[in-house]
ZAMARGU-4260 file (C-alpha; in steps of 0.2 Angstrom, whole numbers, plus 5000, padded with zeros to 4 digits):
<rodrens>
0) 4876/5315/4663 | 4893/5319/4654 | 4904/5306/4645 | 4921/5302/4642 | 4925/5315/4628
5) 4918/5331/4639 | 4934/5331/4649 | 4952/5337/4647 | 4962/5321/4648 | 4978/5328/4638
10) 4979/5339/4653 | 4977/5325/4667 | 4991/5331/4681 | 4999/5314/4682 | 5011/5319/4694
15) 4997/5326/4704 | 4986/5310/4704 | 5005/5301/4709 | 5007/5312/4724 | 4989/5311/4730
20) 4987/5292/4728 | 5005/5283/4725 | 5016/5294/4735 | 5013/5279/4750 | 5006/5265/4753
25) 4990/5266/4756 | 4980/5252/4766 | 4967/5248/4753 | 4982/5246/4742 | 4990/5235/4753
30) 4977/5223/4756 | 4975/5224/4734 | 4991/5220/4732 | 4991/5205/4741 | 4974/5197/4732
35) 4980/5202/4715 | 4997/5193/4721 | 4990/5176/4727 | 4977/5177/4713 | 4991/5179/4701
40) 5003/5166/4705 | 4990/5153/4706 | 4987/5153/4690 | 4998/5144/4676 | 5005/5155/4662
45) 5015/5147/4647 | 5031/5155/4642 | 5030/5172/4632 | 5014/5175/4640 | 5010/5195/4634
50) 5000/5206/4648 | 4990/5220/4645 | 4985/5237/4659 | 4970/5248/4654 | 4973/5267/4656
55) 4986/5263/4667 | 4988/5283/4671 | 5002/5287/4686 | 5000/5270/4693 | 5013/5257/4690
60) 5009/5244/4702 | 4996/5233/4690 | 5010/5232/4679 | 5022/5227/4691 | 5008/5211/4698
65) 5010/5205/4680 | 5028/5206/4678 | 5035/5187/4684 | 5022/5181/4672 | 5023/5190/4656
70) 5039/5194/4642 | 5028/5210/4637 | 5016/5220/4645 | 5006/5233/4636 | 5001/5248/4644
75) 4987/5255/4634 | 4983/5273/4640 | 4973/5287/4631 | 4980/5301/4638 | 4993/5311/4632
80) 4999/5319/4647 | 4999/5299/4654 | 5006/5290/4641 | 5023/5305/4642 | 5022/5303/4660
85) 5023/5284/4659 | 5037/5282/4646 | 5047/5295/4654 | 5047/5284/4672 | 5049/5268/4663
90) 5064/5276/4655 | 5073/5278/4672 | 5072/5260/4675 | 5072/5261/4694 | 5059/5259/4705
95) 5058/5276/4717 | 5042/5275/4727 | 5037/5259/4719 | 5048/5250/4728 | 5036/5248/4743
100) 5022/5241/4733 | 5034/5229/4726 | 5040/5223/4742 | 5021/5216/4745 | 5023/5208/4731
105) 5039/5201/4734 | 5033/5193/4750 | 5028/5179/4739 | 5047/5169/4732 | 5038/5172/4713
110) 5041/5191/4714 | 5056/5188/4724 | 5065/5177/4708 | 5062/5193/4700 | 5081/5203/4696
115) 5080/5220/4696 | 5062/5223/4694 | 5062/5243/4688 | 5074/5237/4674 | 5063/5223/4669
120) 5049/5233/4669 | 5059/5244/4658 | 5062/5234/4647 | 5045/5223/4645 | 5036/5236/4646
125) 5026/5247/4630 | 5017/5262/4632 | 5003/5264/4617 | 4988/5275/4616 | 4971/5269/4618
130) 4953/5273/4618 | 4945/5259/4627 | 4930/5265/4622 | 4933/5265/4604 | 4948/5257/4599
135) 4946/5239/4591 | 4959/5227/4595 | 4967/5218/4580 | 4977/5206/4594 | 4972/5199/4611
140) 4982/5197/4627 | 4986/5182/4640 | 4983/5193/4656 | 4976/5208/4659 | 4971/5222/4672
145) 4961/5237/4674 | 4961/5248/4691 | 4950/5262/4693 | 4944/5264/4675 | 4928/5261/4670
150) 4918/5270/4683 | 4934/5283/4683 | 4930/5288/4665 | 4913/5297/4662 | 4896/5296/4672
155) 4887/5286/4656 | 4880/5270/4662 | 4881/5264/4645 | 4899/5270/4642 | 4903/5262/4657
160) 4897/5246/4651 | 4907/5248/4635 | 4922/5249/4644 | 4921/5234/4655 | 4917/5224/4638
165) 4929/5233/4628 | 4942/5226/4639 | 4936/5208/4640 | 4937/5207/4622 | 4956/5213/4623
170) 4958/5196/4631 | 4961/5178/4626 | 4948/5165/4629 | 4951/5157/4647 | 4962/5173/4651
175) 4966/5178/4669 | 4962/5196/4672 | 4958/5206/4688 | 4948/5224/4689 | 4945/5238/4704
180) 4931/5250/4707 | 4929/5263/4719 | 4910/5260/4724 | 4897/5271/4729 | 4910/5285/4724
185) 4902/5303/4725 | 4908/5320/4731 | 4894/5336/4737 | 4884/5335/4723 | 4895/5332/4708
190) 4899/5313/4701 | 4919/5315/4702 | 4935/5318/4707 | 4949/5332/4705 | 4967/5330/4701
195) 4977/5347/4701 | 4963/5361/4697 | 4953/5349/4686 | 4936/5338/4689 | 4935/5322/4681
200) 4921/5311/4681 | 4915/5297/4691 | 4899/5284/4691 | 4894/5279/4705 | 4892/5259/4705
205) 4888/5242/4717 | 4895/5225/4714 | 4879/5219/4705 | 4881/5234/4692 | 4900/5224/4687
210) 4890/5206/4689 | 4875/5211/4677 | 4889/5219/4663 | 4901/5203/4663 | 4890/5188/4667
215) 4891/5180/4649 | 4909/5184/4647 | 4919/5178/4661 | 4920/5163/4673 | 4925/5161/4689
220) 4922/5175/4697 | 4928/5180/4712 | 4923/5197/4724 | 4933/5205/4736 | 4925/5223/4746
225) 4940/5233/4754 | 4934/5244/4766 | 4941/5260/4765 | 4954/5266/4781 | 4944/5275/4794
230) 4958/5286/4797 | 4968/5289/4780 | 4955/5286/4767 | 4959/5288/4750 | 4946/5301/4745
235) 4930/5307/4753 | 4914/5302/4750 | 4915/5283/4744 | 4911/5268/4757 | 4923/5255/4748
240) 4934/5246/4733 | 4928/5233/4723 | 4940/5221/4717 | 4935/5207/4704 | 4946/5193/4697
245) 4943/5177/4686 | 4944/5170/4667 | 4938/5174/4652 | 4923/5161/4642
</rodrens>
């Protein structure tokens, strides 16, 4: 078992982890796109509303989901090499191979109302640095994600746990929020994943292992299994996604 702080993260290859996972469009992707997008715009967010993405790494499209809904978005990374790789793309204010996610978004008229969505992202968006298993929030958010985090992070159950509470506290109460898992996720004999020449951890976890963490936190809650394309899967040796969305207590 090794946790969070046995691995390299100021040396994270983000372009790497872009190319293998965000380059396309993949199909487990797709269909998340389109839960998080209906599950989003039914909900009712009052003007100002502030969003928040956990470790949000290379991937921009959990940012983009919040953006019709929230003034500012928070992306709270702890990686070095992420959090210089996220400011410097924001910087650029266009979209680049975003712009297909965003078109599944922008099926729906809310996304579609938005103008120019790489320059609003831009300028919504903040990068900070942020230990979500240590840092202590001194404000809460109106919405918030987390994709491929808390199981992506260490092989320590109880870390793990941490993180999946860490970032409900991050949250006001009633707040939307929506999280994603790789489930069942394990490679040969080793727990993990690599990105570039480095290994990274990885726990492997069921839906009931999220359920028995959040139960006296959330309401709501709704799960979705995305099963992995036959043909193009994402990575070896996992036999789905989890995807969880609902409210705060």
């Amino acid at each position: 078992m090794a946790g969070n702080s046995a691995y390299g993260w100021d040396a994270f290859d983000s372009e790497a982890y872009l190319n293998r996972n965000y380059a396309r469009l993949h199909n487990e992707d797709h269909k998340i796109l389109k839960i998080v997008r209906d599950f989003l715009c039914a909900q009712s967010f009052d003007v100002g509303a502030r969003g928040v993405d956990v470790r949000s790494g290379s991937n921009l499209y959990p940012a983009l989901a919040m953006l019709p809904f929230c003034s500012e978005i928070s992306l709270l990374e702890f990686s070095e090499a992420n959090r210089k790789w996220l400011s410097g793309r924001l910087a650029k204010g266009y979209l680049g191979n975003w712009d297909i996610f965003w078109r599944v978004l922008a099926e729906n008229e809310v996304y579609r109302a938005v103008q120019g969505p790489g320059e609003q992202l831009r300028t919504r968006a903040t990068v900070r640095e942020w230990d979500i298993l240590r840092s202590t929030p001194d404000e809460r958010w109106d919405l918030g994600t987390m994709f491929f985090v808390a199981d992506s992070i260490t092989t320590d159950r109880a870390e793990f746990t941490t993180a999946l509470r860490q970032f409900i506290a991050l949250l006001k109460p009633g707040a939307p929020f929506v999280m994603t898992f790789m489930e069942n996720f394990s490679t040969g004999n080793f727990n993990g994943y690599k990105v570039g020449t480095r290994t990274f951890p990885a726990l492997d976890i069921v839906e009931s292992d999220v359920e028995d963490c959040l139960s006296d936190l959330i309401n709501g809650r709704e799960f979705h299994h995305i099963d992995p394309a036959a043909d193009d899967p994402i990575r070896d040796g996992y036999v789905g996604m989890i995807l969880v969305h609902g409210h705060t207590k």
